[in-house]
BALOBA-1460 file (C-alpha; in Angstrom, 3 decimals):
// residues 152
<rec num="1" residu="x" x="-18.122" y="-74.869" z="104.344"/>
<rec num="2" residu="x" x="-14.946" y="-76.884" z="104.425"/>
<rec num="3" residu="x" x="-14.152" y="-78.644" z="107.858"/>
<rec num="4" residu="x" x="-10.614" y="-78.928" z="107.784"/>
<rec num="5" residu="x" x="-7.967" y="-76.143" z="107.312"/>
<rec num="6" residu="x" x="-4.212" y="-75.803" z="106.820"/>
<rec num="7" residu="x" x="-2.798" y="-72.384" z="108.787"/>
<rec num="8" residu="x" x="-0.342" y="-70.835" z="106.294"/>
<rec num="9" residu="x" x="0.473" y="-67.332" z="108.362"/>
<rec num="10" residu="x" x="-0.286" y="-66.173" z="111.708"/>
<rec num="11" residu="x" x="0.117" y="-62.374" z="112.071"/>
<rec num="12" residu="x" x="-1.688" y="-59.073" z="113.658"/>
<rec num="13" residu="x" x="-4.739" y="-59.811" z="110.735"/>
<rec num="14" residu="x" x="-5.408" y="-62.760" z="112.314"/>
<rec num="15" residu="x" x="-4.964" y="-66.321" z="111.224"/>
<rec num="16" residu="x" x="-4.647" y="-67.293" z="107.858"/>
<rec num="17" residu="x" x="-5.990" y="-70.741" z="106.888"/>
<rec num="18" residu="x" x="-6.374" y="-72.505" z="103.508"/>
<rec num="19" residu="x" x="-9.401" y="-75.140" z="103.380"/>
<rec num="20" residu="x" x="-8.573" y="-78.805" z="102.126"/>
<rec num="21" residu="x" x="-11.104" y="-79.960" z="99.651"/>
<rec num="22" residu="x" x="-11.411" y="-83.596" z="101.233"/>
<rec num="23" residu="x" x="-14.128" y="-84.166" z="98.801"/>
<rec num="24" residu="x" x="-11.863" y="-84.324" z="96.431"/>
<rec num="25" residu="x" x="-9.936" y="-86.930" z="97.317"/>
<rec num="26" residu="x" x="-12.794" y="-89.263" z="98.577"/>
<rec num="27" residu="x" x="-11.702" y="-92.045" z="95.587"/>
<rec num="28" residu="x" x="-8.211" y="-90.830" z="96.447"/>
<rec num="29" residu="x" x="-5.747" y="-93.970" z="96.005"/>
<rec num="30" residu="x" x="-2.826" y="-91.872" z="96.923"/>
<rec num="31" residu="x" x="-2.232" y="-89.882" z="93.933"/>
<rec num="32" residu="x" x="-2.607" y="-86.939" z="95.845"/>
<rec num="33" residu="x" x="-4.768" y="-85.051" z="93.593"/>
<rec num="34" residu="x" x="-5.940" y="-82.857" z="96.803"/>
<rec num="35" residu="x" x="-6.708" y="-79.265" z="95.756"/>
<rec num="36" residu="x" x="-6.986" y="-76.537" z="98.248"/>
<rec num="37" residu="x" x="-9.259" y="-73.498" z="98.294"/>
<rec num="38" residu="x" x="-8.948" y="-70.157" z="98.726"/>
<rec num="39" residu="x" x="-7.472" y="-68.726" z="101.521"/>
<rec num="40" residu="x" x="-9.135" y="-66.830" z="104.043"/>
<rec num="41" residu="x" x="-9.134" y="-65.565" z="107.865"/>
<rec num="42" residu="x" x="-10.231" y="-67.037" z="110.863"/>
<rec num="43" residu="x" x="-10.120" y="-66.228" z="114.603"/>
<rec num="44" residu="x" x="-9.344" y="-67.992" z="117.695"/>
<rec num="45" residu="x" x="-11.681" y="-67.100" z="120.117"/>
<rec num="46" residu="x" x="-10.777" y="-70.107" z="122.636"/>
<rec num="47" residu="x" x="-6.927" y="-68.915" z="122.769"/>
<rec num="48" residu="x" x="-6.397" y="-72.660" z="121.155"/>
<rec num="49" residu="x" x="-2.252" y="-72.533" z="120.864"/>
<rec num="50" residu="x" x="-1.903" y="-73.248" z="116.966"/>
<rec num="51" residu="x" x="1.639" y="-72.901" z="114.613"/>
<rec num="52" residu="x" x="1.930" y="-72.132" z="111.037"/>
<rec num="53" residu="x" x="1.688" y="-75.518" z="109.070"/>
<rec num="54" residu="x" x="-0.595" y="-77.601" z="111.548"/>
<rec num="55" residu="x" x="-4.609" y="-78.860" z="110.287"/>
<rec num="56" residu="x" x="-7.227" y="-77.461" z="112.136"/>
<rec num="57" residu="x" x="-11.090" y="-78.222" z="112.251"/>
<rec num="58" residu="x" x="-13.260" y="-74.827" z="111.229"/>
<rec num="59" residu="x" x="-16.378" y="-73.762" z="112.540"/>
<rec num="60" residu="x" x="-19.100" y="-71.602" z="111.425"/>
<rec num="61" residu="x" x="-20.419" y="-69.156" z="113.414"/>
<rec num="62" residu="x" x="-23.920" y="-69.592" z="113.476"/>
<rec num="63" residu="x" x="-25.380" y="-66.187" z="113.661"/>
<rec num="64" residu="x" x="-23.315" y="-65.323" z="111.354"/>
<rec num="65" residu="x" x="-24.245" y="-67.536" z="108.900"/>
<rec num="66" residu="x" x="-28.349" y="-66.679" z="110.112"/>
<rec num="67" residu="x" x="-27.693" y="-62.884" z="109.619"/>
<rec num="68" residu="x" x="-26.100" y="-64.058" z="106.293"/>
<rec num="69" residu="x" x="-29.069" y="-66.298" z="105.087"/>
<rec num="70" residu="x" x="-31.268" y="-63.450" z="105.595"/>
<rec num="71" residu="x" x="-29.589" y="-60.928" z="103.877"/>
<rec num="72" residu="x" x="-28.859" y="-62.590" z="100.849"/>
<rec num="73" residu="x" x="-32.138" y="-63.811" z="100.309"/>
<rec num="74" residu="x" x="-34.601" y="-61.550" z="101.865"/>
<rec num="75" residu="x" x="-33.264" y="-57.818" z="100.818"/>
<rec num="76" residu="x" x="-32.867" y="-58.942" z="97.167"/>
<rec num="77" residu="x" x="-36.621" y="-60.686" z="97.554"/>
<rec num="78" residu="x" x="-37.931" y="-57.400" z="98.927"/>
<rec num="79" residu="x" x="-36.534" y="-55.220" z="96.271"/>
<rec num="80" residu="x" x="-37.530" y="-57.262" z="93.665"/>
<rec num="81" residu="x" x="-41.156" y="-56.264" z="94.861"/>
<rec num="82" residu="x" x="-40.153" y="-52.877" z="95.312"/>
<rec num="83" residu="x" x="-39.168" y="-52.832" z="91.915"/>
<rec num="84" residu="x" x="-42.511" y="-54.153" z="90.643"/>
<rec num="85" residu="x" x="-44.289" y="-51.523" z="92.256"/>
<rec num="86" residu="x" x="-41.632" y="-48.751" z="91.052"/>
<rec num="87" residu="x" x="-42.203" y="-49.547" z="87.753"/>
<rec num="88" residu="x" x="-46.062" y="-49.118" z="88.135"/>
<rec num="89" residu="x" x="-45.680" y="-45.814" z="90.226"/>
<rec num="90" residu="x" x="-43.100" y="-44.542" z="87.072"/>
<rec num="91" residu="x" x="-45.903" y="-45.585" z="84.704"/>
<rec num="92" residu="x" x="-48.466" y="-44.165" z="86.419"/>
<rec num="93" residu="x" x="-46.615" y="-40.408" z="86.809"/>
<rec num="94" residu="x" x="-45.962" y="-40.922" z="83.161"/>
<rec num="95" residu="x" x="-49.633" y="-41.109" z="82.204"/>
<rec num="96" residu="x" x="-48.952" y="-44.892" z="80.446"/>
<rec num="97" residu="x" x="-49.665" y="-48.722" z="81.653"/>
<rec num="98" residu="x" x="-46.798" y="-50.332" z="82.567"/>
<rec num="99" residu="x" x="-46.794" y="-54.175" z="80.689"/>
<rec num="100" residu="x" x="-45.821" y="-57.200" z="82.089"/>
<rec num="101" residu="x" x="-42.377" y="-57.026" z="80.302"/>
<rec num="102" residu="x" x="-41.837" y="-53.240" z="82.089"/>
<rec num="103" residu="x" x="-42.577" y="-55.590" z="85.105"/>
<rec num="104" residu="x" x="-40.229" y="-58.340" z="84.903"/>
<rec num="105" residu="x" x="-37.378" y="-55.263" z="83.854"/>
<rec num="106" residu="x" x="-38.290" y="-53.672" z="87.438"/>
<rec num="107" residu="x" x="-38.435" y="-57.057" z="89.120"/>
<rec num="108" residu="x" x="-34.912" y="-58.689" z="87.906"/>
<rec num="109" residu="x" x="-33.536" y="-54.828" z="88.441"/>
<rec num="110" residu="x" x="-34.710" y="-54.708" z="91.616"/>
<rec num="111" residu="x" x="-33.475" y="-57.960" z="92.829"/>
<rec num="112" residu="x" x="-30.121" y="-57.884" z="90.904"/>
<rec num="113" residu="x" x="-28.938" y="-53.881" z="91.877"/>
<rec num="114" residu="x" x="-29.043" y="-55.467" z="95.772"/>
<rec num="115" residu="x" x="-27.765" y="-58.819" z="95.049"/>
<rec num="116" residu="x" x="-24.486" y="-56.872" z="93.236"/>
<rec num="117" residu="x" x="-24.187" y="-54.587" z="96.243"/>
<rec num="118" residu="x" x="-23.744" y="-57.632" z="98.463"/>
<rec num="119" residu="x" x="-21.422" y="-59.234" z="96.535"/>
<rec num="120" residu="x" x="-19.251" y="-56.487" z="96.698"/>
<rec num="121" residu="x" x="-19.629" y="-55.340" z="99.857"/>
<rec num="122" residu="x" x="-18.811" y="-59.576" z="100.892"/>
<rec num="123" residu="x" x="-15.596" y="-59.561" z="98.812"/>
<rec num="124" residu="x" x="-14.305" y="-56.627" z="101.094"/>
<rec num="125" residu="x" x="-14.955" y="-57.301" z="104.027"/>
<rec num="126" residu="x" x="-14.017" y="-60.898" z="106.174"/>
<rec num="127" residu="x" x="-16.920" y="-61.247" z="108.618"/>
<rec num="128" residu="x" x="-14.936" y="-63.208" z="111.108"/>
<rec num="129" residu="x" x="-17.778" y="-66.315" z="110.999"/>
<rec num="130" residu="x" x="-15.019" y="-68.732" z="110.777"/>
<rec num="131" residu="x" x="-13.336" y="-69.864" z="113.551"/>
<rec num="132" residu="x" x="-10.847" y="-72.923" z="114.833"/>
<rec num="133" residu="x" x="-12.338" y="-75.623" z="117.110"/>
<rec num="134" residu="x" x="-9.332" y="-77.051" z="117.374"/>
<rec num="135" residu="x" x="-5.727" y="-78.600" z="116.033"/>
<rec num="136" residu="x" x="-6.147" y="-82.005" z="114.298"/>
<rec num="137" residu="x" x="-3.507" y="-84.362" z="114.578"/>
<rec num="138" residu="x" x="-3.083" y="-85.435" z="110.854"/>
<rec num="139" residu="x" x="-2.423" y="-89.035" z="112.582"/>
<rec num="140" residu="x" x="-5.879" y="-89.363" z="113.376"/>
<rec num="141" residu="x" x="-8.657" y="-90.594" z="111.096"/>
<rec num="142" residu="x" x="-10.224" y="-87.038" z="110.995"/>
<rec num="143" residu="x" x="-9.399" y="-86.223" z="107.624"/>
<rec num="144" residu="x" x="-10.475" y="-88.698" z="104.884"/>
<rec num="145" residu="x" x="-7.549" y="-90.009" z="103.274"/>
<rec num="146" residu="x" x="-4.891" y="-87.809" z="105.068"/>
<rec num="147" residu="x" x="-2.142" y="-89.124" z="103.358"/>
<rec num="148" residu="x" x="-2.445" y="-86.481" z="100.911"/>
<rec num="149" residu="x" x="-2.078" y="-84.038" z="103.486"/>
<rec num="150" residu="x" x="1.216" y="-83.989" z="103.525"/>
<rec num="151" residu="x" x="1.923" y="-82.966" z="100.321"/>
<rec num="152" residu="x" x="-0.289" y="-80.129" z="100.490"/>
């Protein structure tokens, strides 16, 4: 997660931010080669007054990110077992023995059909985990090398 933000629209979706890629410019001499990432939505739960074109710091909502952890990598573990056992069930109806490369089919299909599901389903919808702790005065030494903030 990126820690600093630049708000490019504030409308009735929310607030739009783009995240600044300090890491980039870490051996930064000024050259400004600061990319951005891609934009996305946070909220303001703490009513902080913000304007289009002023740096915030982001936080993660950690729930969120819990409920996220879990999904991602348990349901796609559990149906990856599923699928092992599918495969053996389906072999067993069909009167045959289901080999170890039968297996490893149901396993990776099992795990990758859920895993494929989520990613779509993520790309759709913005879970509102992000949110602004507050407005950072590019002044400050918050940002590494912030003179390349202004050209962003």
């Amino acid at each position: 997660m990126y820690d600093f933000a630049k708000i490019d629209k504030i409308d009735s979706y929310g607030i739009k931010v783009t995240p600044i890629m300090t890491e980039h410019c870490m051996g930064c001499a000024n050259h400004c080669e600061l990319e951005a990432g891609k934009p996305f939505i946070v909220t303001n739960p703490d009513k902080i007054e913000v304007k289009e074109g002023q740096f915030v710091k982001i936080g993660a909502n950690r729930k969120a990110q819990g409920k996220q952890a879990g999904l991602v990598i348990l349901i796609p573990a559990l149906f990856a077992v599923l699928g092992w056992f599918i495969v053996s069930w389906i072999a067993f109806l069909t009167g045959s023995i289901a080999g170890e490369g039968l297996h490893v089919l149901g396993v990776l299909l099992g795990a990758l059909i859920p895993m494929l599901i989520i990613y779509a389903s993520s790309r759709k919808k913005n879970p509102d985990s992000s949110y602004i702790e507050k407005v950072v005065d590019t002044s400050m030494n918050e940002i590494q090398n912030n003179a390349c903030l202004t050209h962003l």
